[in-house]
C-alpha positions as CSV (number, residue, x, y, z in Angstrom):
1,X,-10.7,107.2,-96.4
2,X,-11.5,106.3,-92.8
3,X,-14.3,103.5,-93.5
4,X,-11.4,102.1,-96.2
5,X,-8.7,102.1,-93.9
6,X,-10.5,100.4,-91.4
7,X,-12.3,97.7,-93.4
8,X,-8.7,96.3,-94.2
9,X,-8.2,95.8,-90.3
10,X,-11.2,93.7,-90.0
11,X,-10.7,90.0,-89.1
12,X,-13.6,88.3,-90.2
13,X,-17.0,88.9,-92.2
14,X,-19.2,89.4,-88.8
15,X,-16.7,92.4,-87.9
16,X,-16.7,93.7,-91.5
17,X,-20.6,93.6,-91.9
18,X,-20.9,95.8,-88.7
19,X,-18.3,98.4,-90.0
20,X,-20.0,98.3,-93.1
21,X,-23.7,98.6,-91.6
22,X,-22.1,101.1,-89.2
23,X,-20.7,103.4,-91.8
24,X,-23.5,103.6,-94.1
25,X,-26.1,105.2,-91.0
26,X,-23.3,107.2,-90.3
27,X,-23.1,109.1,-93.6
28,X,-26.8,108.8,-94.6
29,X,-28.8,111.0,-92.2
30,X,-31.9,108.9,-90.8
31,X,-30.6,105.1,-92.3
32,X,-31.4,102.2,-91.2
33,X,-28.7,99.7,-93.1
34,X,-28.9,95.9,-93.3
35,X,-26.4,93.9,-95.0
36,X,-27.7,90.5,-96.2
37,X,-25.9,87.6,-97.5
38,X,-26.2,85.2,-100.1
39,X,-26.3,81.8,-98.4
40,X,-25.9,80.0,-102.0
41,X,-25.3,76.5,-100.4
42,X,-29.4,76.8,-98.1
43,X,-30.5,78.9,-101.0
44,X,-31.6,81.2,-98.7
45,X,-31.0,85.3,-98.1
46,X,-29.9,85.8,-94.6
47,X,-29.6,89.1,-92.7
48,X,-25.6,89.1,-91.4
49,X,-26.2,92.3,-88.9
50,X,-28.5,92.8,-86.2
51,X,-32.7,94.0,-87.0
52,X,-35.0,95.8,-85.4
53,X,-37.4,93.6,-83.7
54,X,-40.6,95.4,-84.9
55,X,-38.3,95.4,-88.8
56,X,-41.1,94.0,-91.5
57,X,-37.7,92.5,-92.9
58,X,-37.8,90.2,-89.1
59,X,-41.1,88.5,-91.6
60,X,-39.8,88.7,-95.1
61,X,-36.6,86.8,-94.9
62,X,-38.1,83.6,-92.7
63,X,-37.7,82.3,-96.2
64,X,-36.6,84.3,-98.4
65,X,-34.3,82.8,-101.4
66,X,-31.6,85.2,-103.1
67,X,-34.1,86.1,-106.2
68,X,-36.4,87.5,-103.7
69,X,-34.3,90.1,-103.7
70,X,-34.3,92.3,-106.7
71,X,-31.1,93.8,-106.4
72,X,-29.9,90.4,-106.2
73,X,-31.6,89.2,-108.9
74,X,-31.1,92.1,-111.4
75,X,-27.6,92.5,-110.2
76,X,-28.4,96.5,-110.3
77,X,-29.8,98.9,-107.6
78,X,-33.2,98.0,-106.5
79,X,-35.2,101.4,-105.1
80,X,-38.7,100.9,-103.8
81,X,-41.3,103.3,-102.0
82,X,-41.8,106.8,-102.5
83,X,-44.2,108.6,-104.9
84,X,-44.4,106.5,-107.6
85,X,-44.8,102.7,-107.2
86,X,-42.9,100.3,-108.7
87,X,-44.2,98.3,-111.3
88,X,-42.5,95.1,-109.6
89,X,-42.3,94.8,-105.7
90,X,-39.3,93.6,-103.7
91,X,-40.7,90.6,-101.8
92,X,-37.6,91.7,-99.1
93,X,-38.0,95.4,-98.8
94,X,-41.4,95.9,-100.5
95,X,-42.7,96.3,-96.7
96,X,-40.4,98.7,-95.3
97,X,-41.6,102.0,-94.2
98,X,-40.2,104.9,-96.1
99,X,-38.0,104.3,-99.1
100,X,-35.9,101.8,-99.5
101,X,-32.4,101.8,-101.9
102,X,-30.8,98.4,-102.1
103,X,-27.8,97.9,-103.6
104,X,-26.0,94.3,-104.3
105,X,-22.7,92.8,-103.2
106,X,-20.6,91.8,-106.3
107,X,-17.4,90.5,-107.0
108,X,-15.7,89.4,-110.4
109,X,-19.6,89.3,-111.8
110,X,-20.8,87.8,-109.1
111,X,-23.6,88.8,-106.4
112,X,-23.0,87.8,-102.9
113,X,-25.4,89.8,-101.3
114,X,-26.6,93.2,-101.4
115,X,-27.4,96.3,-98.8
116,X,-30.3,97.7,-97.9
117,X,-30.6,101.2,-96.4
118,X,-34.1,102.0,-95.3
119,X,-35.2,105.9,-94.4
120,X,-38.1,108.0,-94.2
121,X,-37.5,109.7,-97.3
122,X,-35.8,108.9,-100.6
123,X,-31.8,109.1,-100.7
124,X,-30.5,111.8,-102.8
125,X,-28.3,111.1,-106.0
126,X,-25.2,111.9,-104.1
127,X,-26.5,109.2,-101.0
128,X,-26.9,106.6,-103.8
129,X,-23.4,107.5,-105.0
130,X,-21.9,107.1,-101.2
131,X,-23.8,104.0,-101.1
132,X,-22.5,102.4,-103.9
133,X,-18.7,103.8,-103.2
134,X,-18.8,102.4,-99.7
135,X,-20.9,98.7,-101.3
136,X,-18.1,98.5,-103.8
137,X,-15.1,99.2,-101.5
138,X,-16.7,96.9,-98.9
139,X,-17.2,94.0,-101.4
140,X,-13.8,92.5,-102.4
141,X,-12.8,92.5,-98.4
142,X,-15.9,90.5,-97.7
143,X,-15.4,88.2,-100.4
144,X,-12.0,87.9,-99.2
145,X,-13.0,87.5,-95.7
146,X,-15.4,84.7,-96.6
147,X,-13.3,82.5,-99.0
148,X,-10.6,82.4,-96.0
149,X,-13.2,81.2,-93.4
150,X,-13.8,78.7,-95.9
151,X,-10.6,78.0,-96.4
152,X,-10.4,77.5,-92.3
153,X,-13.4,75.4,-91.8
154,X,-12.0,73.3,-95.0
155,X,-8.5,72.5,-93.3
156,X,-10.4,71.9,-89.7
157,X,-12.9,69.6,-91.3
158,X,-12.5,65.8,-92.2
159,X,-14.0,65.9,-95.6
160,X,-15.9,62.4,-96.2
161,X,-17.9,62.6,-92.4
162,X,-17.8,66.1,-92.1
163,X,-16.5,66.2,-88.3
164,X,-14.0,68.5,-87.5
165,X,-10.4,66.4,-87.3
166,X,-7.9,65.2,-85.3
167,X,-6.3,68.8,-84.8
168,X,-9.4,70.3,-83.8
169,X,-10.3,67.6,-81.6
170,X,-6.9,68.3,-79.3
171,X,-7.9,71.9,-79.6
172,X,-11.4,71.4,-78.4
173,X,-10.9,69.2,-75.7
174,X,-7.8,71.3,-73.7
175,X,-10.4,74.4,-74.4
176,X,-13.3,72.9,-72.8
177,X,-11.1,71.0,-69.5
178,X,-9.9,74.5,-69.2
179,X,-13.2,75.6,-69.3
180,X,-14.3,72.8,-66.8
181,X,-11.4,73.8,-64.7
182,X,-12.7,77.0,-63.9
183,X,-16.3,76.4,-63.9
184,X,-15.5,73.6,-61.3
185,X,-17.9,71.0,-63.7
186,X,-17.3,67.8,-65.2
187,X,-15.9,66.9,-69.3
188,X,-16.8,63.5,-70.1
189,X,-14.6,62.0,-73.4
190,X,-15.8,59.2,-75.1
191,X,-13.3,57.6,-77.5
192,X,-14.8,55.1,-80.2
193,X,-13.4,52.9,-82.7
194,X,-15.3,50.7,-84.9
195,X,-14.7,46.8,-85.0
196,X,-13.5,44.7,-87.6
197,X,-13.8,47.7,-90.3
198,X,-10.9,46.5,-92.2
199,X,-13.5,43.4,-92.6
200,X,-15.8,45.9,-94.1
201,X,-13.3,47.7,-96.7
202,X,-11.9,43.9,-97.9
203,X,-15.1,42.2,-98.4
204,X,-17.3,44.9,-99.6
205,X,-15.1,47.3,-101.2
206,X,-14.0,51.0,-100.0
207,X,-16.8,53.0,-101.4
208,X,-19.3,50.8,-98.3
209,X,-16.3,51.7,-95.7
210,X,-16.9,55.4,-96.6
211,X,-20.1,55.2,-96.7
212,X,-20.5,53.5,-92.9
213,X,-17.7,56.2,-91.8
214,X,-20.1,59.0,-93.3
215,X,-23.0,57.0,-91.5
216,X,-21.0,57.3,-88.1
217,X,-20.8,60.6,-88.6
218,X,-24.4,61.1,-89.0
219,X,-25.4,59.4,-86.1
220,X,-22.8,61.2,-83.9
221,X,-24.7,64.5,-85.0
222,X,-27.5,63.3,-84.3
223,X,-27.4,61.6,-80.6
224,X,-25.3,64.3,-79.5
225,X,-26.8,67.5,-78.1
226,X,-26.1,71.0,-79.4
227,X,-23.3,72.0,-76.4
228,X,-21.6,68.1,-77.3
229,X,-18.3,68.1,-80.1
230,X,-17.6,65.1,-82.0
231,X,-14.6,64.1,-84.5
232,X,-12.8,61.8,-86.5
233,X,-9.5,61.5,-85.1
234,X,-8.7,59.3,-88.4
235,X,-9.4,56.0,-90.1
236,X,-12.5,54.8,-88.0
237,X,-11.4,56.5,-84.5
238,X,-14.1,58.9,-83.2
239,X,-14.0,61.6,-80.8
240,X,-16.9,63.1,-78.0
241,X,-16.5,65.4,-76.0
242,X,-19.4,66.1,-73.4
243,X,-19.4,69.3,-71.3
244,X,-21.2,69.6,-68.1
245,X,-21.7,65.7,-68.0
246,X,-20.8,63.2,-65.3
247,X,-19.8,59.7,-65.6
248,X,-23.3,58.4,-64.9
249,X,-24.3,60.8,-68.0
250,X,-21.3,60.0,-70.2
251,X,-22.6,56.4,-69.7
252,X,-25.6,56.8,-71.0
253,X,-24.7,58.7,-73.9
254,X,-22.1,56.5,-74.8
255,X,-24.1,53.7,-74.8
256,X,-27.2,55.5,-77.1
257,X,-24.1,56.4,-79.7
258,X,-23.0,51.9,-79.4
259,X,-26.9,51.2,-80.0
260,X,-27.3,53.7,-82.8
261,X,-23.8,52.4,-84.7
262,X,-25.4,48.9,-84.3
263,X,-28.3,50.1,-86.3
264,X,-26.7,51.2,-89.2
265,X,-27.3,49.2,-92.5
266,X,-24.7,48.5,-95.5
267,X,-26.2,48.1,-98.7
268,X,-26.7,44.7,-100.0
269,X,-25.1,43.3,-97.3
270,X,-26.4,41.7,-94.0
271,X,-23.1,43.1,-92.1
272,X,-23.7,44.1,-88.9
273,X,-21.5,47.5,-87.8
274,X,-20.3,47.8,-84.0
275,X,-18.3,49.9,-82.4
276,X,-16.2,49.7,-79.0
277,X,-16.2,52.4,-76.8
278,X,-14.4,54.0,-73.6
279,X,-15.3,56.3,-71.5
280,X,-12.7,59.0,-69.0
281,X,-14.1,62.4,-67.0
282,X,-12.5,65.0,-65.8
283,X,-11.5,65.2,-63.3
284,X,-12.8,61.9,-62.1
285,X,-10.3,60.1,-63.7
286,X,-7.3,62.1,-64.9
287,X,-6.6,66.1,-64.2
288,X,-4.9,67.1,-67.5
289,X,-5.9,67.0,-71.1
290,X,-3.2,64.1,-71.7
291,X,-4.0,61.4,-69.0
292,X,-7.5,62.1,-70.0
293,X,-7.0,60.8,-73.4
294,X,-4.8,58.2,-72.5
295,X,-7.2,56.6,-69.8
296,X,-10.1,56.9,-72.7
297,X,-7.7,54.6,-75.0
298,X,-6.8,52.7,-72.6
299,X,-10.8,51.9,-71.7
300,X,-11.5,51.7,-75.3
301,X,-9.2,48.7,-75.5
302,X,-10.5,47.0,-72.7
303,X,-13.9,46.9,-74.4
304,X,-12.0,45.4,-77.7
305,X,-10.2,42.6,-75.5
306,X,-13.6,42.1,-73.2
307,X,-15.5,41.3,-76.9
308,X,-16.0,44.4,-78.5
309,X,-19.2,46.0,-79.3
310,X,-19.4,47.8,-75.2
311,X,-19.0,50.1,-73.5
312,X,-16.0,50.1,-71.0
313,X,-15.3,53.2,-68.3
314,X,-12.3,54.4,-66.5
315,X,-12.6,53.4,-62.7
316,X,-10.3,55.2,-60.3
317,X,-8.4,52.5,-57.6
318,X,-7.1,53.8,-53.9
319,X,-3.8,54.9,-55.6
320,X,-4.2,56.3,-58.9
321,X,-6.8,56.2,-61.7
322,X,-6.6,53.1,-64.4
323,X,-8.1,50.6,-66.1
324,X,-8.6,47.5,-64.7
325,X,-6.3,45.5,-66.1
326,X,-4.2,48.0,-67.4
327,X,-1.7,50.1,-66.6
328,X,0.3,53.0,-68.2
């Protein structure tokens, strides 16, 4: 009743694997328990709570696809170890000291992981029995935990690039200047837009236009390093957003994600794709979210009107930072 009761308050799957893991060496005396999860989209079977460093399942599931699993693959309990061998070996748990009773995650038919509880001796009928209760209680919450992260990342994602959108760019960037605030360091935003793309959607069709916006969004992955963000902010407007990174470095990067645009190559067309940039740091330039991101636009449009293709930063006069040029 307990481990029921407080499954239902758990938020996400990370919080529910651990009650679930938890529970399970709580009522079986000696168990070690390891949830793993079906990670149908890598192909791969991933533990989702902490091992043992010296665990032979640290080895087994480097790779390990959801049929190396037998419980997985049979869809049916999955015992190995003890006195008489099985005739097939678990390539998962086949190593594991002891005995070994695995037992698999399913929903509506469907198997979206399994647990395995490892101990010195085999379980007892009655362990397998408080095994499966506690598997098949745990099962529908995680499977309703999962299909609403989904759900989450789905509405925070732009779907044809991949980035997260407009809404989580606002988000990320007041987290990270508030971050930045305390931490007394540096956030560098880089706004892009690409140039002449309506050029590119009227002479070669929309399905090329998505395909250089999912291009942009490739190259943005890949120039950026793993503490960076990037979105789409909408229609060919990009986001960065660089922690820990001066002007001199926002510079840099800036102009690595103009030269890597540049190189980008539409099919059966001789189209070249370049992008204007600007550049604003906090808090260099501007001391709150919004000047931030108005002094970004505003450098971003100074590249457009000084040719396009460039990179264009914020500068900060004797009175108040601006844009040469421009003013708010």
């Amino acid at each position: 009743m307990e481990f029921a009761e407080t499954l239902q308050l758990a938020t996400n799957e990370e919080e529910a694997h651990a009650l679930l893991q938890r529970h399970l060496e709580r009522i079986i005396p000696d168990a070690n328990a390891t949830v793993l999860n079906r990670n149908n989209s890598a192909d791969r079977l991933e533990a989702v709570t902490a091992l043992r460093p010296d665990s032979p399942l640290v080895r087994s599931l480097q790779h390990a696809e959801p049929q190396s699993c037998l419980a997985v693959r049979s869809a049916r309990r999955n015992d190995q170890g003890g006195d008489r061998p099985r005739l097939l070996t678990c390539n998962v748990c086949g190593d594991c000291p002891g005995t070994s009773t695995c037992t698999p995650l399913t929903v509506s038919g469907e198997v979206i992981g399994s647990v395995l509880v490892n101990r010195p001796t085999a379980c007892t009928v009655s362990d397998k029995q408080r095994i499966s209760n506690s598997v098949s209680q745990a099962a529908p919450v995680l499977a309703n935990l999962r299909n609403l992260a989904i759900a989450e990342v789905r509405a925070a994602t732009d779907s044809l690039t991949g980035l997260p959108n407009k809404r989580v760019i606002g988000d990320t960037l007041k987290r990270m200047v508030a971050q930045a605030a305390r931490t007394l360091t540096p956030v560098s935003l880089i706004l892009i837009d690409l140039d002449h793309f309506k050029n590119i959607n009227d002479r070669l069709g929309h399905p090329v236009g998505d395909q250089t916006l999912a291009s942009v969004g490739e190259v943005l992955r890949s120039a950026l390093r793993a503490s960076d963000f990037a979105g789409r902010n909408g229609g060919e407007e990009f986001a960065v957003v660089l922690p820990d990174t001066d002007v001199t470095g926002a510079a840099l990067i800036a102009e690595k994600i103009r030269q890597a645009i540049s190189d980008i190559t539409l099919p059966s067309s001789d189209t070249v794709v370049t992008a204007s940039l600007g550049v604003a740091v906090y808090p260099d330039h501007a001391a709150t979210t919004e000047r931030l991101e108005r002094l970004a636009d505003a450098a971003l449009y100074t590249a457009k009107r000084a040719g396009r293709d460039r990179v264009e930063i914020a500068i900060i006069t004797e009175e108040r930072s601006a844009i040469a040029g421009v003013t708010e």
